[in-house]
N, C-alpha and C positions, 0 to 999 in steps of 0.2 A: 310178214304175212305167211300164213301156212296153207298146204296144199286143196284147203278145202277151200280157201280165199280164191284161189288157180280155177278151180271148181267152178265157182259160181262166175267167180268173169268169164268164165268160158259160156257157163249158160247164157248169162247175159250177153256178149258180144253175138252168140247164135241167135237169141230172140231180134236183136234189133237191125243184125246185117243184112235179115233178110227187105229194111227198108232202108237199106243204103243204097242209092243208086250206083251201079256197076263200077263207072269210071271215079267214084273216089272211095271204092270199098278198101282199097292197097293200100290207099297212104293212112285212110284210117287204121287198118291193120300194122303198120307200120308206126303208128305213135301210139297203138293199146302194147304193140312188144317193146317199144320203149318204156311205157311206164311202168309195165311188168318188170323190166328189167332193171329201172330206178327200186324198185322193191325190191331188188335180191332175187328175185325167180331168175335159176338158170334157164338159158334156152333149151337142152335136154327136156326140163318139165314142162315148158309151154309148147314146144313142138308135140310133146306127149298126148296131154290134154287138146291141144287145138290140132289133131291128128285130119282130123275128117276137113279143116279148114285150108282150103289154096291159098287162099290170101293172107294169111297168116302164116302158113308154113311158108309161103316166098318172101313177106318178114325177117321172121327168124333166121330165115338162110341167107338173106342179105345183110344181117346187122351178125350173123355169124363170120361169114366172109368180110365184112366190116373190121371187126373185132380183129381178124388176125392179122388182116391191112397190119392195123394200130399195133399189134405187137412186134411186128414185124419193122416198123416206121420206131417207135421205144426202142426196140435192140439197136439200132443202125442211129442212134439219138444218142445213145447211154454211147455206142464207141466211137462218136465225131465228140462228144463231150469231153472222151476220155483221153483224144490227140491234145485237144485244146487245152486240156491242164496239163498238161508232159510241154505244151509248148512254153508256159508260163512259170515253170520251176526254175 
């Protein structure tokens, strides 16, 4: 998808959030930056475009903070992996 794609979901997420009721606007915002982010949009560009959005910028900052959980959890994965085959030589 290209950024014009970013574009119009952002239009469109503004047209219709305003008839989300409050208490499930987040987690909606929460599985539009997932799917964005199953398409390849980095969160740089969605935080970009969904600038003026809270609920979607608190998204993004939590599936960012997510994201580095996970890389953080991968490194420490890759070197418990890497005793486990030194134990098996």
């Amino acid at each position: 998808m290209s950024n014009t794609s970013l574009v119009i979901v952002s239009e469109i997420w503004h047209t219709i959030s305003e008839s989300i009721p409050d208490h499930d606007r987040g987690m909606i915002a929460e599985n539009v930056v997932s799917i964005l982010m199953e398409h390849d949009f980095a969160l740089a560009d969605i935080r970009h475009e969904f600038s003026g959005d809270t609920d979607v910028i608190k998204a993004v900052d939590y599936f960012s903070e997510t994201a580095d959980e996970w890389d953080d959890a991968d490194d420490e994965a890759e070197y418990v992996d890497d005793e486990e085959d030194e134990q098996w030589d």
